[in-house]
N, C-alpha and C positions, 0 to 999 in steps of 0.2 A: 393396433387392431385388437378388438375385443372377440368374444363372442359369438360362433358364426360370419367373425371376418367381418364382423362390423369395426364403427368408430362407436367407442364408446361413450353412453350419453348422459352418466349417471352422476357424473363431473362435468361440469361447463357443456356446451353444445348450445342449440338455439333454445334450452329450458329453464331462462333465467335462475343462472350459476346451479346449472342441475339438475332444478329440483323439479317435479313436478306441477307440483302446488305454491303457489304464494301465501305467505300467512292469511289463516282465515278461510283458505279454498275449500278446505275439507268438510267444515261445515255442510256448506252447496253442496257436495257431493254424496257426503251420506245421506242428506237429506232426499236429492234427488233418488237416490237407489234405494230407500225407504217408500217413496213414493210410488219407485216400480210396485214394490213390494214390502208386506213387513220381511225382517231379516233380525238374525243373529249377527252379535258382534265378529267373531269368524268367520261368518258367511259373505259381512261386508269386506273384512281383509281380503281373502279369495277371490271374490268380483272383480275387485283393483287391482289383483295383481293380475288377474285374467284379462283384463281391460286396458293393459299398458305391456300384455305380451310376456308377460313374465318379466320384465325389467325394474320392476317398483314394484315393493308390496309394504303398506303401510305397517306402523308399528301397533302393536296391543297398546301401547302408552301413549299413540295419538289419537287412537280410532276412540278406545274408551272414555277419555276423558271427554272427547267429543259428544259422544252419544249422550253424557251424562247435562254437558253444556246444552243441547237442544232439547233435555228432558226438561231442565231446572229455564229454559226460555218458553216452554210451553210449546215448542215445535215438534217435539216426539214424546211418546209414553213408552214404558215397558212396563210387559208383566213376564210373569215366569211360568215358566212349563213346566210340568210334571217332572219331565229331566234336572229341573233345575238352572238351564238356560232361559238369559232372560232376550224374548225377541221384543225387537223394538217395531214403531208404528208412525207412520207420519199423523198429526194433528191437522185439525182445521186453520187453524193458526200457523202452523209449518207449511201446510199448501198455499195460502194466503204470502207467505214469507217468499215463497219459491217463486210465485208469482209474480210479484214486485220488483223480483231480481234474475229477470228470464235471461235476459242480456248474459251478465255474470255467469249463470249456468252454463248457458250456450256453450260463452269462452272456454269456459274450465273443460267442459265435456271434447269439446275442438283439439285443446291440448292432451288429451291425455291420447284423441283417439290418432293424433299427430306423434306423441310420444313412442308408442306403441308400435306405430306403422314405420318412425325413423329407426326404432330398434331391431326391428328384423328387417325392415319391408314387408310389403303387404304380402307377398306370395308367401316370405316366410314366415309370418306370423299365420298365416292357416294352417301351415305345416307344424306349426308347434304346440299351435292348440289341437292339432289330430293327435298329434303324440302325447300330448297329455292325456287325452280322455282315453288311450291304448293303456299309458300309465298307469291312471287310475282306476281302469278295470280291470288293469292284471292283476294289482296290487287289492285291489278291493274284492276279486272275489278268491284270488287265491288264501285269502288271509280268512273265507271265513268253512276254505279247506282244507284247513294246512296239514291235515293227513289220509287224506283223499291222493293217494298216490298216483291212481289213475287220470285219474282229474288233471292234476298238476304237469303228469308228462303231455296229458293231450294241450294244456296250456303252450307248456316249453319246444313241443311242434309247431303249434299257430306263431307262436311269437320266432323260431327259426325259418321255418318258411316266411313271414312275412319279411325278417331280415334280409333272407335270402333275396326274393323277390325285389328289395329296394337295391340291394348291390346291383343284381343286371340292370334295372329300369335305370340307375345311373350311370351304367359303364356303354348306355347306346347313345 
């Protein structure tokens, strides 16, 4: 048992030996999520691993070399921000690409949204993405309080009460 008392799926399971992807998937997929949107190279890791439930999060050394393989095929551009991040953009040529190969998308996006949902189940994959965005808002705004006393305890109440609150709602 993994997990939340799952089977774990990160090894063997029905994801061909694992994995999520088959060589060359990830192409399609950033692409595709390009095409929601332009994005940053971390904003694409994050997506994925938000999209597979927290189970799979790609690596900088897959994601990147990718972005750079669809820039150097004419399927994406980047420019760079002010920041100094560079976001990427899907191309006329990259739409065209994605087009040809709807099929293939479909699959990949099937799988993941399959991967995803065998790793918690669906019920609890809603539940983890609540807890996350609880996460990331404790964490994001307590950080840019961090001596905001006030602040912080009224924080550390909402988050004990709401503890509190999920201890009964499980114990009826």
């Amino acid at each position: 048992m993994g997990f939340w008392g799952t089977q774990g799926t990160r090894r063997g399971g029905p994801f061909r030996g694992g994995r999520v992807f088959e060589q060359g998937d990830l192409k399609y997929v950033i692409l595709q999520m390009l095409d929601e949107k332009p994005r940053h190279g971390y904003e694409i890791i994050k997506e994925l691993e938000d999209r597979c439930a927290g189970a799979y999060s790609p690596s900088p050394g897959t994601v990147y070399p990718t972005l750079t393989m669809l820039e150097d095929l004419g399927y994406a551009t980047a420019r760079t921000e002010e920041s100094g991040k560079k976001i990427y953009e899907i191309t006329a040529e990259g739409k065209a690409f994605l087009g040809e190969n709807k099929g293939t998308v479909d699959d990949i996006f099937d799988r993941i949204a399959e991967f995803g949902s065998s790793f918690l189940g669906d019920a609890m994959k809603e539940v983890h993405m609540a807890f996350k965005k609880v996460a990331v808002a404790t964490y994001s705004n307590a950080s840019r309080n961090p001596r905001d006393t006030e602040k912080l305890r009224g924080l550390r109440e909402v988050l004990d009460r709401a503890a509190k609150d999920i201890e009964e709602l499980m114990k009826k």
